[in-house]
N, C-alpha and C positions, 0 to 999 in steps of 0.2 A: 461068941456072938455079942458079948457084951464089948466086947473090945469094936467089935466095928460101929455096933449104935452108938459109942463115945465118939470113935473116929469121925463116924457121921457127921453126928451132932456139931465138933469142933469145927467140922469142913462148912455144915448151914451156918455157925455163925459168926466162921472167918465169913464166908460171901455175905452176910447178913452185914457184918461190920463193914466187908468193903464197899458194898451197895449204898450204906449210910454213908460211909464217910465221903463217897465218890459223889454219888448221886443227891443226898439230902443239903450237905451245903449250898453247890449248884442251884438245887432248888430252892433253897431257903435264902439267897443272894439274891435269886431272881426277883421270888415273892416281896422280899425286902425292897429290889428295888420299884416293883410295881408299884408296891404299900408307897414309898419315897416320892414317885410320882406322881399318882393318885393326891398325896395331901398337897406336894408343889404345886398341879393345876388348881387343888382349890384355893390354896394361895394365890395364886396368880388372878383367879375366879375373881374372889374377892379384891382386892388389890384393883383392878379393872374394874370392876362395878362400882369401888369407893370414887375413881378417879371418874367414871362417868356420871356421876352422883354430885360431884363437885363442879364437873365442866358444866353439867346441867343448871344448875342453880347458878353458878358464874352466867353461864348464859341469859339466862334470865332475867337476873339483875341489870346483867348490861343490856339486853335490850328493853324494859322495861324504863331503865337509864335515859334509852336514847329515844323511848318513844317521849316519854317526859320532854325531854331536851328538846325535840323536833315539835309538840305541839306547842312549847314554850315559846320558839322562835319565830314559828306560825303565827301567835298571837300578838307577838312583839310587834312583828313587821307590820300583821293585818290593822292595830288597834291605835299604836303610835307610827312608826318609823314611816311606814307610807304617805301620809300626810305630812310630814316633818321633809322627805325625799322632794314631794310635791313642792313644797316652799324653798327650799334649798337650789330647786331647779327654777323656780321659779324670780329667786334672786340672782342668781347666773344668767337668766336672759336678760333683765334690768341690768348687771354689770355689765353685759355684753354692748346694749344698746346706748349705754352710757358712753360707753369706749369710741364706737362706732360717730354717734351721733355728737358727741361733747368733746371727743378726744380727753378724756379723762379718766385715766384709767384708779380703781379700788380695788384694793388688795381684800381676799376675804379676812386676814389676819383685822386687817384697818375696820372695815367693814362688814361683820358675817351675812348680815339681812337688811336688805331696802325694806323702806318703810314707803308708799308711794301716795302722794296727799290725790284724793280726787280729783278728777279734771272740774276745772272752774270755767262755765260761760258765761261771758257775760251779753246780755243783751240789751241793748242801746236801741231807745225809740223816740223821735222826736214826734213833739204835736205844733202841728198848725192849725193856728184856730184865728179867725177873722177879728179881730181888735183887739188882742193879745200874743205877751210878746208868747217867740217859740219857747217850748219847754221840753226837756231833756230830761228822760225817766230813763231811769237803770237799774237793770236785775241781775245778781247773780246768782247760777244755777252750778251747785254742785252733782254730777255724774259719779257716781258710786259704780266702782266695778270688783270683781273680785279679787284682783291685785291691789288696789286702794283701801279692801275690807281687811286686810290683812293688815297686823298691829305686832310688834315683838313681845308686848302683854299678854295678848290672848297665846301666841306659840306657848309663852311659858308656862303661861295657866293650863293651858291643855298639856301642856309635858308633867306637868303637876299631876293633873287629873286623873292621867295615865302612868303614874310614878311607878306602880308593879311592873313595867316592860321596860323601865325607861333603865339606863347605866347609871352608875354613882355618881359619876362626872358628869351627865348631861343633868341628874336632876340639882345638883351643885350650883350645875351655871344659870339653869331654870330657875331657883329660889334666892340666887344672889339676884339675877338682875330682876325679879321682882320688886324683891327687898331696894335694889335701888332707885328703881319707876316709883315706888312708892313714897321713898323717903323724898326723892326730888320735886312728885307732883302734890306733897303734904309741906313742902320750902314754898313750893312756887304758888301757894295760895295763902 
């Protein structure tokens, strides 16, 4: 009887051994690769959350960027450039009516901005007076309009004024040709 609880025994743990060797790898392969998977999604987890973490803050930036940018341009246009457009158009229909009316045509290069002297009337009144000779009085009246108030001085002064909206180039050509209004009307006195 000893011999068969040996035999027994050897038979539990031949199956015991096969059992393990069959079934416990398998298992332990599986588990293995669960475990493998398990840490890959949290890599991945992480890895996706850094990259949205960065496109976030990229975003941000750049619209931040662009609100910047956009109230910039808003202010540019609202503070200088509209007024400056206004004159600019304003000396295109004087070029225009020059062309038309003189047949003379100015180049903007020749010319960028009319400058237009106010209209001058004059008014002529004779007097008759009984045992004296006639006498001839004259008045002249200068008419100011908004196109005659208008001065290449003052553009420049006001591009000055507004120098934070203004370009590097415009505010260049703004303080040269002051500088030379100024040296000329500092000659000419």
């Amino acid at each position: 009887m000893e011999w068969i609880q040996i035999i027994t025994n050897v038979v539990l743990v031949f199956l015991l051994g096969l059992i393990i060797k069959n079934y416990l790898p398998s298992y332990m392969d599986e588990k293995g690769k669960n475990l493998a998977t398990k840490e890959d999604i949290q890599e991945i987890t992480r890895k996706t959350e850094e990259v949205q973490k960065e496109f976030k803050e990229g975003f941000e930036y750049f619209s931040s960027d662009l609100q910047f940018k956009y109230n910039f341009y808003y202010k540019q246009y609202s503070e200088l450039y509209s007024k400056l457009y206004a004159i600019i158009i304003q000396s295109e229909y004087v070029r225009r009516f020059i062309l038309i009316t003189d047949e003379q045509e100015h180049s903007f290069e020749e010319v960028p901005f009319f400058e237009i002297t106010p209209t001058r009337r004059v008014n002529q009144q004779l007097k008759f007076e009984a045992g004296k000779p006639v006498t001839l009085s004259q008045s002249t009246e200068e008419i100011e309009t908004p196109i005659s108030q208008f001065n290449k001085k003052q553009l420049c002064d006001y591009i000055i004024e507004n120098g934070e909206y203004a370009t590097q180039e415009l505010l260049k050509i703004a303080v040269s040709y002051r500088f030379a209004y100024t040296t000329t009307k500092a000659i000419q006195t």
